[in-house]
C-alpha positions, 0 to 999 in steps of 0.5 A: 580260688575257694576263701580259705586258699586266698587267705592262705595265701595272704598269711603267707605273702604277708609274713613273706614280707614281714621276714623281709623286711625284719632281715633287712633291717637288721642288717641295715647298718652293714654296708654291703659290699663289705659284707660281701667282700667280707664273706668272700674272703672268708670264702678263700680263707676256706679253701686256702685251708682244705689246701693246707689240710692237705698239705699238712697231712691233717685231710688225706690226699683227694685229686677232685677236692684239690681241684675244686678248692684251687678252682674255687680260689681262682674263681674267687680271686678273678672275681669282679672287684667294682661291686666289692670294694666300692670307692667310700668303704675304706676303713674308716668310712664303713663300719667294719672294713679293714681295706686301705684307701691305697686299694683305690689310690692304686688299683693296678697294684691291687688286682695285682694281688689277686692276679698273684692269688689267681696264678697260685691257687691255678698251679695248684688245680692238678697238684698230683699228691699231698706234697705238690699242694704243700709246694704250692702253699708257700706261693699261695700263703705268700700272695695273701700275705702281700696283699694283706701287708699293702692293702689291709688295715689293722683290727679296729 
């Protein structure tokens, strides 16, 4: 390797590291795991609205992004939740988190309610038209709603 290439390739491990390490330190003050919960939720929250697109006839009908969306909620309420809403990140305890310490006071009631999300956005993978997404809306709507209700804090 001539001198220019080893120097080269210094520079660019070197700045590597420097976007790194800036990256992480500024979102050093964020706990993960409510950043990632955060941006899962964001993530249903997307899907639940190309569903609701649908639905309202605001998007045209497509069988193939009917089902991915639903697909995609079900994923993502199957989700393992030990990563994401780690016991210590309850509102109050973290910066930024809205989740209720009844999440770990009452685990089974909590997967429930992504069990309920999984169940409705799964009856929703072959909806055949605009007005079998919009009957499964309310189901859909309803588990997040409940879930929100019991386990979901208030804005800070």
């Amino acid at each position: 390797m001539d001198t220019f290439t080893k120097i080269t390739a210094i520079l660019g491990l070197g700045a590597a590291l420097v976007a790194t390490t800036v990256f992480a330190d500024s979102h050093a003050a964020e706990n993960p795991a409510v950043a990632a919960r955060h941006h899962q939720m964001q993530m249903v929250g997307y899907h639940i609205g190309v569903l609701g697109g649908i639905a309202k006839g605001e998007m045209e009908y497509d069988a193939e992004m009917v089902s991915a969306a639903a697909s995609n909620l079900a994923a993502l309420a199957r989700m393992e939740r030990a990563t994401l809403w780690v016991a210590g990140t309850e509102q109050g305890a973290v910066e930024g988190s809205r989740a209720k310490a009844e999440i770990w006071s009452d685990p089974d009631g909590f997967a429930k309610k992504f069990d309920d999300l999984a169940t409705a956005a799964t009856a929703l993978v072959d909806a055949g038209d605009a007005a079998a997404v919009g009957a499964g809306m309310g189901a859909l709507g309803g588990s997040c709603k409940a879930c929100h209700e019991a386990f979901r804090g208030p804005k800070n």
